[in-house]
DOZA-241787 format. One record per atom (N, C-alpha, C, O): x, y, z; atom name; residue number from 1. Coordinates in steps of 0.2 Angstrom, whole numbers, always signed. Example, Ala and Ser with C-alpha at 12.3 -4.5 7.8 and 13.67 -1.06 7.14 Angstrom:
% residues 2
px +66	py -28	pz +39	atomo N	num 1
px +62	py -22	pz +39	atomo CA	num 1
px +66	py -16	pz +39	atomo C	num 1
px +71	py -17	pz +42	atomo O	num 1
px +64	py -11	pz +35	atomo N	num 2
px +68	py -5	pz +36	atomo CA	num 2
px +64	py +0	pz +39	atomo C	num 2
px +67	py +6	pz +40	atomo O	num 2
END
This chain:
% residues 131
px +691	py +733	pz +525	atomo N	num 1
px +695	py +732	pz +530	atomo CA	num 1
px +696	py +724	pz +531	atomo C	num 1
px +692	py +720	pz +528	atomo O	num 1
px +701	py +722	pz +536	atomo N	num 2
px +701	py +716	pz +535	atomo CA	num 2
px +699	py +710	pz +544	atomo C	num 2
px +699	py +705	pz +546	atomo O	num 2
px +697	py +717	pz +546	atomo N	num 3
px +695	py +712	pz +551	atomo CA	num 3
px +697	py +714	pz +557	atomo C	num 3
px +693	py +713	pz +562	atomo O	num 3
px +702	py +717	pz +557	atomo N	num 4
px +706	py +718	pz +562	atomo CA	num 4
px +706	py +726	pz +563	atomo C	num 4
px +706	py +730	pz +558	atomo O	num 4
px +706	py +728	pz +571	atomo N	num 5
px +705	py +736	pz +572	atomo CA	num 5
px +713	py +735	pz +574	atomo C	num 5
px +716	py +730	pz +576	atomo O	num 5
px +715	py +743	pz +572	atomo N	num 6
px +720	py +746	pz +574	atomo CA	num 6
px +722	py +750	pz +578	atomo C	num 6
px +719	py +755	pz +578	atomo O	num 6
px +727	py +748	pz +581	atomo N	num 7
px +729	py +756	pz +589	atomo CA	num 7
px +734	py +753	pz +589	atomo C	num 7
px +736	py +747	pz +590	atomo O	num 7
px +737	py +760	pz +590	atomo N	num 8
px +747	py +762	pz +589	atomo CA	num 8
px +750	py +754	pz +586	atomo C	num 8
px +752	py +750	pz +590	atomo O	num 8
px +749	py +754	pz +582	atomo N	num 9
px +752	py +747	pz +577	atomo CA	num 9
px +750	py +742	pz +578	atomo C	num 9
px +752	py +738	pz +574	atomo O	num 9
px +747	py +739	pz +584	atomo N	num 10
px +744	py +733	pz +587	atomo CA	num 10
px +739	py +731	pz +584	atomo C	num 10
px +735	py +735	pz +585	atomo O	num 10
px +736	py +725	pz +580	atomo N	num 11
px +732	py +722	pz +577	atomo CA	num 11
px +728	py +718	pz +584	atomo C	num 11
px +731	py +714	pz +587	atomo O	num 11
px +722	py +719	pz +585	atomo N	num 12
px +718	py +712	pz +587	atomo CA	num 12
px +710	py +712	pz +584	atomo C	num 12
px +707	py +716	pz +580	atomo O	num 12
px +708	py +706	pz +586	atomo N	num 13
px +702	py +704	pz +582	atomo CA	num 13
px +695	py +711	pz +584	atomo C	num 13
px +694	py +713	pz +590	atomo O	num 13
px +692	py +712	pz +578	atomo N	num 14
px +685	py +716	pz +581	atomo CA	num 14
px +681	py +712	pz +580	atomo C	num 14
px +679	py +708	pz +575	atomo O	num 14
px +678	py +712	pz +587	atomo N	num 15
px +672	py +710	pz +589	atomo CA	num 15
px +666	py +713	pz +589	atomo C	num 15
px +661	py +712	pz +594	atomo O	num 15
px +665	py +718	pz +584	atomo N	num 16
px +659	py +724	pz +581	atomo CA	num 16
px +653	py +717	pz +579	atomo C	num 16
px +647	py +718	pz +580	atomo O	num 16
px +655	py +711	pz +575	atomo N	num 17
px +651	py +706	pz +570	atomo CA	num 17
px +650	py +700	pz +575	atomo C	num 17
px +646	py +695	pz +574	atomo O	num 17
px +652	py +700	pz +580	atomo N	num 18
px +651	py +693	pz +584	atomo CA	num 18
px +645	py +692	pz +583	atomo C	num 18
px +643	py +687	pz +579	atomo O	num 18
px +641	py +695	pz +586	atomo N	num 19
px +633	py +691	pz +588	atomo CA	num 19
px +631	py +689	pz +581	atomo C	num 19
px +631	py +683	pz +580	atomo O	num 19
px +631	py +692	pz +578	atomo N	num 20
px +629	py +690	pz +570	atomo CA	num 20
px +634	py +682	pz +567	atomo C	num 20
px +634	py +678	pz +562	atomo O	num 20
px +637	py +683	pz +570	atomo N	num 21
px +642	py +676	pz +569	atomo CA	num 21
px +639	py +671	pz +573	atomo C	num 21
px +635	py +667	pz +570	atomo O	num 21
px +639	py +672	pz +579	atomo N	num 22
px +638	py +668	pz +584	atomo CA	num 22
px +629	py +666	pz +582	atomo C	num 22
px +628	py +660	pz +584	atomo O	num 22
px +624	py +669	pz +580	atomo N	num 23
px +617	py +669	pz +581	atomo CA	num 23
px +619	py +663	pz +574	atomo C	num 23
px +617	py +657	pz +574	atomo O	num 23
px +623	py +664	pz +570	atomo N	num 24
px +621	py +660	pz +563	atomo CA	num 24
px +624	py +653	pz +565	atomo C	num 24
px +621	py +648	pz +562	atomo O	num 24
px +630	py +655	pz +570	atomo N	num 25
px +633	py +647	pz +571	atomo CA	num 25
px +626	py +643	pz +573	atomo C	num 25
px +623	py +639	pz +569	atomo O	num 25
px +624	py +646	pz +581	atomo N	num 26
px +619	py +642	pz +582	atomo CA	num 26
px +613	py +639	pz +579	atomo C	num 26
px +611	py +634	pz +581	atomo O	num 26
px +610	py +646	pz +573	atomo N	num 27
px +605	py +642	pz +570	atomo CA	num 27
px +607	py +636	pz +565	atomo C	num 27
px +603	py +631	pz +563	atomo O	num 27
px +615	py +637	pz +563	atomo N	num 28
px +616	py +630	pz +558	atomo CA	num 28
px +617	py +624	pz +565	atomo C	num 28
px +616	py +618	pz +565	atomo O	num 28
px +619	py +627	pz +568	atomo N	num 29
px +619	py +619	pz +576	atomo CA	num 29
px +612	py +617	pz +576	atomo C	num 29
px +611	py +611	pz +575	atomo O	num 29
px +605	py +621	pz +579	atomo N	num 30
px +601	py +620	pz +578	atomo CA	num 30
px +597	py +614	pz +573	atomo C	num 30
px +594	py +609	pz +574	atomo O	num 30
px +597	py +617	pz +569	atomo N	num 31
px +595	py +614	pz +561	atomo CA	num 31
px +598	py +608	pz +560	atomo C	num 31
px +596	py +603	pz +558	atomo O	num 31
px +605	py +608	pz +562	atomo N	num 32
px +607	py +602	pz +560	atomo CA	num 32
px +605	py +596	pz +566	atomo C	num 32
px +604	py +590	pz +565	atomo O	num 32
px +605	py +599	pz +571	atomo N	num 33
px +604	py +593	pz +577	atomo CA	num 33
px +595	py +591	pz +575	atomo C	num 33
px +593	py +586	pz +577	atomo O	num 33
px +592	py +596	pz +573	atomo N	num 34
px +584	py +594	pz +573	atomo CA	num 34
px +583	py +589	pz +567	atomo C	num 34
px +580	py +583	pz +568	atomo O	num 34
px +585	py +590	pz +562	atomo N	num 35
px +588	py +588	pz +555	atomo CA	num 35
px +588	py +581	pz +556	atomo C	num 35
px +584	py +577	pz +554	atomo O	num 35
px +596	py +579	pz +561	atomo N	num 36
px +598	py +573	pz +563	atomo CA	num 36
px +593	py +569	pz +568	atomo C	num 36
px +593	py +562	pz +567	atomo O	num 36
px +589	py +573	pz +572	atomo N	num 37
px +586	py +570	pz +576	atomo CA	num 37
px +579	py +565	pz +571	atomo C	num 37
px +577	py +559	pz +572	atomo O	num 37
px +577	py +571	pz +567	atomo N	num 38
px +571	py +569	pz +564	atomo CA	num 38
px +575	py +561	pz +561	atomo C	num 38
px +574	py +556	pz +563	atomo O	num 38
px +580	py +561	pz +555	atomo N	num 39
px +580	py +555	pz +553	atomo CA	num 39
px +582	py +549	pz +558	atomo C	num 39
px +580	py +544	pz +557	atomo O	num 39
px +586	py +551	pz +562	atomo N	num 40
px +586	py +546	pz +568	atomo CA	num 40
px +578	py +543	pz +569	atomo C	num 40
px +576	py +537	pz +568	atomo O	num 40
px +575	py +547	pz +572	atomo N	num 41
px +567	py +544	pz +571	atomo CA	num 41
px +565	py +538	pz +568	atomo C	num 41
px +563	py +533	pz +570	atomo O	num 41
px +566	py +543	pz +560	atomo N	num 42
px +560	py +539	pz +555	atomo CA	num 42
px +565	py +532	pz +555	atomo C	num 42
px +562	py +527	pz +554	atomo O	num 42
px +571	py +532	pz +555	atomo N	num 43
px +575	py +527	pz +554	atomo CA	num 43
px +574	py +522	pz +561	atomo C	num 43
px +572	py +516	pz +559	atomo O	num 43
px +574	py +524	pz +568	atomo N	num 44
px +571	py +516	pz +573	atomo CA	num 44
px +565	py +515	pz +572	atomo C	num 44
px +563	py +509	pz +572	atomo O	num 44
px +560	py +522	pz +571	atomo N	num 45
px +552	py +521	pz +571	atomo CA	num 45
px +550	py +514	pz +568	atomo C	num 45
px +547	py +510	pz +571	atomo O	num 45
px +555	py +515	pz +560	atomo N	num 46
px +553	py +508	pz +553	atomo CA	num 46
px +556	py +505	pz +556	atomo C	num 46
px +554	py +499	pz +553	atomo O	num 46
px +563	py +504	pz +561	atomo N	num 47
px +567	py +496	pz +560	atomo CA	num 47
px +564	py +494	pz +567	atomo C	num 47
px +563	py +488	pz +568	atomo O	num 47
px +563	py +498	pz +571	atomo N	num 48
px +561	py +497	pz +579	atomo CA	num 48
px +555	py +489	pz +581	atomo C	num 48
px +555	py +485	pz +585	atomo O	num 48
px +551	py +490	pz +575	atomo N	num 49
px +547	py +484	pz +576	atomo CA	num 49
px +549	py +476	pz +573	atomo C	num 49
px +548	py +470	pz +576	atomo O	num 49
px +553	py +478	pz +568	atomo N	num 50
px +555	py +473	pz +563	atomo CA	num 50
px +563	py +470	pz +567	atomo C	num 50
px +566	py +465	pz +566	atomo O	num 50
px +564	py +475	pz +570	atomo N	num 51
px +571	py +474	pz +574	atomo CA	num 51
px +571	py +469	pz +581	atomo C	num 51
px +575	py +465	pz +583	atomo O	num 51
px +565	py +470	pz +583	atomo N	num 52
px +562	py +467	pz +590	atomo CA	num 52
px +557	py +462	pz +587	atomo C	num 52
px +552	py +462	pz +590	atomo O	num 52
px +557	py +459	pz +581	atomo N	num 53
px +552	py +454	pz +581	atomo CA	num 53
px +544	py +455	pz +582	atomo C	num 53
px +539	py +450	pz +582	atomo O	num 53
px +542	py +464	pz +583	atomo N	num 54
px +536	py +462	pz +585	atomo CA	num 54
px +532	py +461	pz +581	atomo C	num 54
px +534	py +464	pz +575	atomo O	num 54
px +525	py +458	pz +582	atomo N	num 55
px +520	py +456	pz +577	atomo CA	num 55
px +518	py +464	pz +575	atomo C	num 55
px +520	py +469	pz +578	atomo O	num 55
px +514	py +465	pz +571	atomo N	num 56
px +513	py +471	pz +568	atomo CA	num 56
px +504	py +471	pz +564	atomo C	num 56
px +503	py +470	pz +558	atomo O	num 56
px +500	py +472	pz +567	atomo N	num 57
px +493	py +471	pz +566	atomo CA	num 57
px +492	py +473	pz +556	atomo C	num 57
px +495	py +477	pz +553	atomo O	num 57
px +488	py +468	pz +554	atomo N	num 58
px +487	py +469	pz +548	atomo CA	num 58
px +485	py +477	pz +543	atomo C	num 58
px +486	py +480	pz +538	atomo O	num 58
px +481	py +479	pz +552	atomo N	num 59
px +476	py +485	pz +551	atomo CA	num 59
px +480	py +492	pz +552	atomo C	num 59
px +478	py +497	pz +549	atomo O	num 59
px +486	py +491	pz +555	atomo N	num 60
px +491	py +495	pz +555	atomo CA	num 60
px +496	py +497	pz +551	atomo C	num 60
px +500	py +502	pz +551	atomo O	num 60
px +497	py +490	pz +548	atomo N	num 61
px +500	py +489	pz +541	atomo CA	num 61
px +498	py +495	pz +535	atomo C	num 61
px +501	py +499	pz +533	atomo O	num 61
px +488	py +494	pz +535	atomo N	num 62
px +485	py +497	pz +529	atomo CA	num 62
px +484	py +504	pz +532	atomo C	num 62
px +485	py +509	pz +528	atomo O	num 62
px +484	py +506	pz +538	atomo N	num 63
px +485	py +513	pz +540	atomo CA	num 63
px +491	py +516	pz +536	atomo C	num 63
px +490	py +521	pz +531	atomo O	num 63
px +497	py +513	pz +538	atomo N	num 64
px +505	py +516	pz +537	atomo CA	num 64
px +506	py +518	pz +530	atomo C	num 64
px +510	py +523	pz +528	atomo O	num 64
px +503	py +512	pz +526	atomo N	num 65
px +504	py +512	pz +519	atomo CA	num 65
px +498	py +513	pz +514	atomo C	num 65
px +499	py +515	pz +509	atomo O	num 65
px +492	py +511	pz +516	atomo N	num 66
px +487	py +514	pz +512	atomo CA	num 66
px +483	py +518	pz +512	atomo C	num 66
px +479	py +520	pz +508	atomo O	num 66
px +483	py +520	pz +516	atomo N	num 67
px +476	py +527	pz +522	atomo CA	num 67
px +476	py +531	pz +518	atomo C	num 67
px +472	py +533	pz +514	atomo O	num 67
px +483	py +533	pz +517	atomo N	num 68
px +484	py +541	pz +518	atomo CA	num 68
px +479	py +542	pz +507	atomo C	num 68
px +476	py +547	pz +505	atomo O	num 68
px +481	py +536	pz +506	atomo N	num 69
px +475	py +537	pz +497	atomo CA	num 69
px +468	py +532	pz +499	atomo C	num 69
px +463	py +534	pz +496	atomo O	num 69
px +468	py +530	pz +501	atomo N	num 70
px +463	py +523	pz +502	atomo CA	num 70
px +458	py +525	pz +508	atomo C	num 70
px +452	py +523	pz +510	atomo O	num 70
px +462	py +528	pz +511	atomo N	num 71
px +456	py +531	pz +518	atomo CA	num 71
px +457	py +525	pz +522	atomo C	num 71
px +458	py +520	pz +520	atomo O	num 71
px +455	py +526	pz +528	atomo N	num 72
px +453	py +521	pz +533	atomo CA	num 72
px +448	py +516	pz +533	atomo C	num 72
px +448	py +511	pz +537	atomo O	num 72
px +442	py +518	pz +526	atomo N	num 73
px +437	py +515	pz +526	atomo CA	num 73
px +438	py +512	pz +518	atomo C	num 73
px +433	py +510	pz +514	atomo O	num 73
px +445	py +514	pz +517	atomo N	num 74
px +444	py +510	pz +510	atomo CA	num 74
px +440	py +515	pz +502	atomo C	num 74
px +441	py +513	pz +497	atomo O	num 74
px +437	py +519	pz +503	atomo N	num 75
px +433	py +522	pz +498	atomo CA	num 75
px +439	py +527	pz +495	atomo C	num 75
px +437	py +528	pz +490	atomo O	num 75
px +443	py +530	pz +496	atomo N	num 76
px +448	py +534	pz +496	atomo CA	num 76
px +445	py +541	pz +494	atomo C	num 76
px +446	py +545	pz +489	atomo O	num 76
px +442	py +541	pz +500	atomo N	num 77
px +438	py +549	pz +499	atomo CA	num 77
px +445	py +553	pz +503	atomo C	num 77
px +444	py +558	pz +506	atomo O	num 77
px +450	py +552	pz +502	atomo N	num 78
px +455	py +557	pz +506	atomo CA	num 78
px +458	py +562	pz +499	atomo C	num 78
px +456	py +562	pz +493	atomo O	num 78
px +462	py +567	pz +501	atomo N	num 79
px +460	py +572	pz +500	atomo CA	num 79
px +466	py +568	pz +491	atomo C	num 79
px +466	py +567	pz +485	atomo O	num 79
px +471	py +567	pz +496	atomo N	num 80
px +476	py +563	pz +490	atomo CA	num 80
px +473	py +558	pz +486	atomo C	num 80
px +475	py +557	pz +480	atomo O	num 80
px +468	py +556	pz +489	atomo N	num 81
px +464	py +549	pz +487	atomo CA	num 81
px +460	py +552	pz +480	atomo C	num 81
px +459	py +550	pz +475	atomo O	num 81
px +459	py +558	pz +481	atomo N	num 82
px +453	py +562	pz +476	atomo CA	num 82
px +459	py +563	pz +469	atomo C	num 82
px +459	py +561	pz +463	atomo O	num 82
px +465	py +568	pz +472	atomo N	num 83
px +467	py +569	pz +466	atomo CA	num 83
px +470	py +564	pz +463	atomo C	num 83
px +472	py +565	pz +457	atomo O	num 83
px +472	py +558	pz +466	atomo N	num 84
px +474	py +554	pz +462	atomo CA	num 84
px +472	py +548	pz +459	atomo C	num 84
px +476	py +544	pz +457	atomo O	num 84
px +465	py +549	pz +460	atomo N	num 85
px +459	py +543	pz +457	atomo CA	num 85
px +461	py +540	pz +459	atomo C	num 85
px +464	py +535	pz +455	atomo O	num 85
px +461	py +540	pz +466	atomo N	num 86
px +462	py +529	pz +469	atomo CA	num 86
px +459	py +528	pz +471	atomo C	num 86
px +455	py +532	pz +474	atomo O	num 86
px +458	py +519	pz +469	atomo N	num 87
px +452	py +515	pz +467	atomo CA	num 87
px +446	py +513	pz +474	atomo C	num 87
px +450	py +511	pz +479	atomo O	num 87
px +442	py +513	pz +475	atomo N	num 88
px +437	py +511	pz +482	atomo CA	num 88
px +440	py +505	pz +481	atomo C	num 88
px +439	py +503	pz +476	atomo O	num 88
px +443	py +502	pz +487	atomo N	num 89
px +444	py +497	pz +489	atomo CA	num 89
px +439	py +495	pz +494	atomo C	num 89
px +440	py +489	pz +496	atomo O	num 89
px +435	py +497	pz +496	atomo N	num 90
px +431	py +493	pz +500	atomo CA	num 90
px +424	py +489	pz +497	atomo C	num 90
px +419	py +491	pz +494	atomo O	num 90
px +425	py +483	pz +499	atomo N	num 91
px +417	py +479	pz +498	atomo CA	num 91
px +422	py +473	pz +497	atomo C	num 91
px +420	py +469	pz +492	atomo O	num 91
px +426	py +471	pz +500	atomo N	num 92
px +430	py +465	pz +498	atomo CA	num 92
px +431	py +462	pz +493	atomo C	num 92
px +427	py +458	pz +491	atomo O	num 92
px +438	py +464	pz +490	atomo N	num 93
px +441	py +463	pz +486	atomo CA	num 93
px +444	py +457	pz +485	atomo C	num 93
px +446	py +453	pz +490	atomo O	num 93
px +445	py +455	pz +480	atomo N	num 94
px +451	py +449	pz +478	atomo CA	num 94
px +455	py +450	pz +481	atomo C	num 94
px +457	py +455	pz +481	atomo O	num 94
px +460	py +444	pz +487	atomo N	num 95
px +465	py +446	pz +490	atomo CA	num 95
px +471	py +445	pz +485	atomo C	num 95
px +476	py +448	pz +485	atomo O	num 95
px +469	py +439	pz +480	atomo N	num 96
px +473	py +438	pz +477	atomo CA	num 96
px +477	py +443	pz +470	atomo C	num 96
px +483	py +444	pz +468	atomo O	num 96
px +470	py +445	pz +469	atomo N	num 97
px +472	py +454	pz +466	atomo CA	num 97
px +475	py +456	pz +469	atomo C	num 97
px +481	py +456	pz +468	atomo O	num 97
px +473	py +459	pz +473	atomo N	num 98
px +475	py +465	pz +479	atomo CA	num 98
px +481	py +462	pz +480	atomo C	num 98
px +486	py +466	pz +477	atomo O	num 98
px +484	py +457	pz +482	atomo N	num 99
px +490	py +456	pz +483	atomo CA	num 99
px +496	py +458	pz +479	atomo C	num 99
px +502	py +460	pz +481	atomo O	num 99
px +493	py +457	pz +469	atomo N	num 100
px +497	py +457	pz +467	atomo CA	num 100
px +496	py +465	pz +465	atomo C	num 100
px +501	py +467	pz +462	atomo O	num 100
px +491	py +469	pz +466	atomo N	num 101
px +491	py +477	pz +465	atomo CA	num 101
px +499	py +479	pz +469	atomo C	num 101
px +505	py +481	pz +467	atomo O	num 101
px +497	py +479	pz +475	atomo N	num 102
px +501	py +482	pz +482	atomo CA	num 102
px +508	py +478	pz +480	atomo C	num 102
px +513	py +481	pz +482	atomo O	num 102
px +510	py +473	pz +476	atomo N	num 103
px +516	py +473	pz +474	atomo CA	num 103
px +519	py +473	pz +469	atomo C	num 103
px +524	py +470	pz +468	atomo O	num 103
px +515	py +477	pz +462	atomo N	num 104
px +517	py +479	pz +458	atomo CA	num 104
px +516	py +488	pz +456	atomo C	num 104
px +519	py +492	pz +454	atomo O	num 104
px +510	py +487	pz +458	atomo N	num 105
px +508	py +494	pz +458	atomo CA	num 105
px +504	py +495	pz +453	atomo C	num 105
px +504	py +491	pz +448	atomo O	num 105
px +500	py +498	pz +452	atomo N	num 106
px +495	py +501	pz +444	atomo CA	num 106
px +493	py +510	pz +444	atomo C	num 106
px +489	py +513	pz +449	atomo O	num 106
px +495	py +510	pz +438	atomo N	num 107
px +493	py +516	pz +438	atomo CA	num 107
px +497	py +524	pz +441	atomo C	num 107
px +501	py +527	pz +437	atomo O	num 107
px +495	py +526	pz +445	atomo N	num 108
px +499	py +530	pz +449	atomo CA	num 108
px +500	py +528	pz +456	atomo C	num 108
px +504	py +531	pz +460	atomo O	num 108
px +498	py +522	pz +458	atomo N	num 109
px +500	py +516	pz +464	atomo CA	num 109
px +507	py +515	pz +463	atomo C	num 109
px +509	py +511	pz +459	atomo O	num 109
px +509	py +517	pz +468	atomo N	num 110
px +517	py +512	pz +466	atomo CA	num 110
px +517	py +506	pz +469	atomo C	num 110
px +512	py +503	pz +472	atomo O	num 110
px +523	py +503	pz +467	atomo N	num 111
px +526	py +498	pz +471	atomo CA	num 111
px +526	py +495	pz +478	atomo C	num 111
px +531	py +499	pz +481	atomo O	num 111
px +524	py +491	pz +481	atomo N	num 112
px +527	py +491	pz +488	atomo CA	num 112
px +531	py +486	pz +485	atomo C	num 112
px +536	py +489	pz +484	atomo O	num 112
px +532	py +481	pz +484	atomo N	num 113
px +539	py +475	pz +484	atomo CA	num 113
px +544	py +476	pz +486	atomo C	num 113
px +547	py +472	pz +489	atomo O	num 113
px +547	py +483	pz +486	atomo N	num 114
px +554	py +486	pz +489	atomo CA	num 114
px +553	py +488	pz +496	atomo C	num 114
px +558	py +488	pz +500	atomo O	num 114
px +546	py +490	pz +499	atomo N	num 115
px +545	py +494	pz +505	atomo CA	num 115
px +542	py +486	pz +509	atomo C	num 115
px +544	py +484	pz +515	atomo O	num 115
px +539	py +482	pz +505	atomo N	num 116
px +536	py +478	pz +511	atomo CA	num 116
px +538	py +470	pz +510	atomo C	num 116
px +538	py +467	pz +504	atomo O	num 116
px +538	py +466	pz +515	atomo N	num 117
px +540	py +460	pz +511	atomo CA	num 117
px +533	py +458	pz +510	atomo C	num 117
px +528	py +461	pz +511	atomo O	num 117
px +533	py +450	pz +507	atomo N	num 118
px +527	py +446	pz +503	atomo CA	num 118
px +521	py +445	pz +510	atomo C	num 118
px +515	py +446	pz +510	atomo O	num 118
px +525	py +444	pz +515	atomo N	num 119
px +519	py +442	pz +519	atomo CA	num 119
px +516	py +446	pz +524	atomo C	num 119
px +513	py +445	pz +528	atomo O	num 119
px +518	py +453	pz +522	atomo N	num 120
px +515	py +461	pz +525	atomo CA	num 120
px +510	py +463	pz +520	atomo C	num 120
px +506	py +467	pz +520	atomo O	num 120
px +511	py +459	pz +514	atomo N	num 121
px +509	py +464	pz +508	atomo CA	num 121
px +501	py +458	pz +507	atomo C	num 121
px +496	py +460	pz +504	atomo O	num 121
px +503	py +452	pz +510	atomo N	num 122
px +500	py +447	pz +510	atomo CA	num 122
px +492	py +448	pz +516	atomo C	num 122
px +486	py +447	pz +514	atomo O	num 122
px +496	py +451	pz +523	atomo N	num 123
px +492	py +454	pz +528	atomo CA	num 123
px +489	py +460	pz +526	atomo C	num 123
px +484	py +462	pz +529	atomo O	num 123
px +491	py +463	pz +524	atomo N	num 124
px +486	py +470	pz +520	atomo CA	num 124
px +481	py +467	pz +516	atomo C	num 124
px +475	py +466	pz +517	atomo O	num 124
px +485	py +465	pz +509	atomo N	num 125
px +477	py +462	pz +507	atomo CA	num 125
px +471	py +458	pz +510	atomo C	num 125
px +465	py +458	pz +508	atomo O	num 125
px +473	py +453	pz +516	atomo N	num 126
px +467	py +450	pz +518	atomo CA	num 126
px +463	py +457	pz +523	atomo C	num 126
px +457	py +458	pz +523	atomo O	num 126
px +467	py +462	pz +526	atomo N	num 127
px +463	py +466	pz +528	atomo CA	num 127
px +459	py +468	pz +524	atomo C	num 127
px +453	py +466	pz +525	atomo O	num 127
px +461	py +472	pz +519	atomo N	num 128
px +457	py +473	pz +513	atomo CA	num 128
px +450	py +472	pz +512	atomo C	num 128
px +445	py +476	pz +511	atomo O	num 128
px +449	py +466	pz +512	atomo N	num 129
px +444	py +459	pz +512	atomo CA	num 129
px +439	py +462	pz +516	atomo C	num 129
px +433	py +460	pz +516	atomo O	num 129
px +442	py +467	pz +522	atomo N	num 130
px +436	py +466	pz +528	atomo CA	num 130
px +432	py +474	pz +528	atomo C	num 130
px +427	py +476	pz +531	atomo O	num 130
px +436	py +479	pz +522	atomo N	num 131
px +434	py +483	pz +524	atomo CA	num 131
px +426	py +485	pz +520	atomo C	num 131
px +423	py +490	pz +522	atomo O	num 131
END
């Protein structure tokens, strides 16, 4: 059929299917607005600091960008940290190393160069140093 119910030759729409329409419209509005909301986020979260000039502690630096393989405490007992054999950083490292690990990358380590500039990457390695 094509959509349309009939009585004495007059065609109008059936509304037998609505909620099933209506229920779907809303969940792609949903999803899209959650969707948009989330990248809105991550997008002022990262420029929010850097946009207003604020300083940005060295040690929250090595959270954002190295914790999550490296641990807090540097030993990289995290769970990523295991399967991806990264290196204990702790017991003070070369910063000059370090510097040049965090901007080239080694291993299964990427790159930061693209993600952080020289004097972020510069403030991570001196934290490094302490841990």
């Amino acid at each position: 059929m094509d959509g349309l119910q009939r009585d004495a030759g007059r065609k109008y729409p059936s509304f037998d299917n609505i909620g099933g329409v209506m229920k779907r419209t809303w969940k792609l509005m949903l999803v899209t607005a959650f969707a948009a909301a989330g990248l809105l986020s991550i997008f002022f979260n990262r420029t929010e600091a850097v946009a207003a000039g604020k300083p940005v502690s060295p040690r929250s630096l090595y959270v954002q960008n190295c914790a999550r393989c490296h641990g807090a405490d540097g030993k990289a007992q995290t769970t990523l940290g295991r399967k991806l054999e990264a290196d204990d950083i702790s017991g003070g490292l070369n910063t000059a190393k370090t510097t040049r690990v965090v901007t080239n990358g080694r291993g299964s380590m990427p790159s930061f160069k693209r993600k952080l500039p020289a004097a972020k990457i510069r403030q991570i390695a001196g934290y490094v140093r302490t841990l």
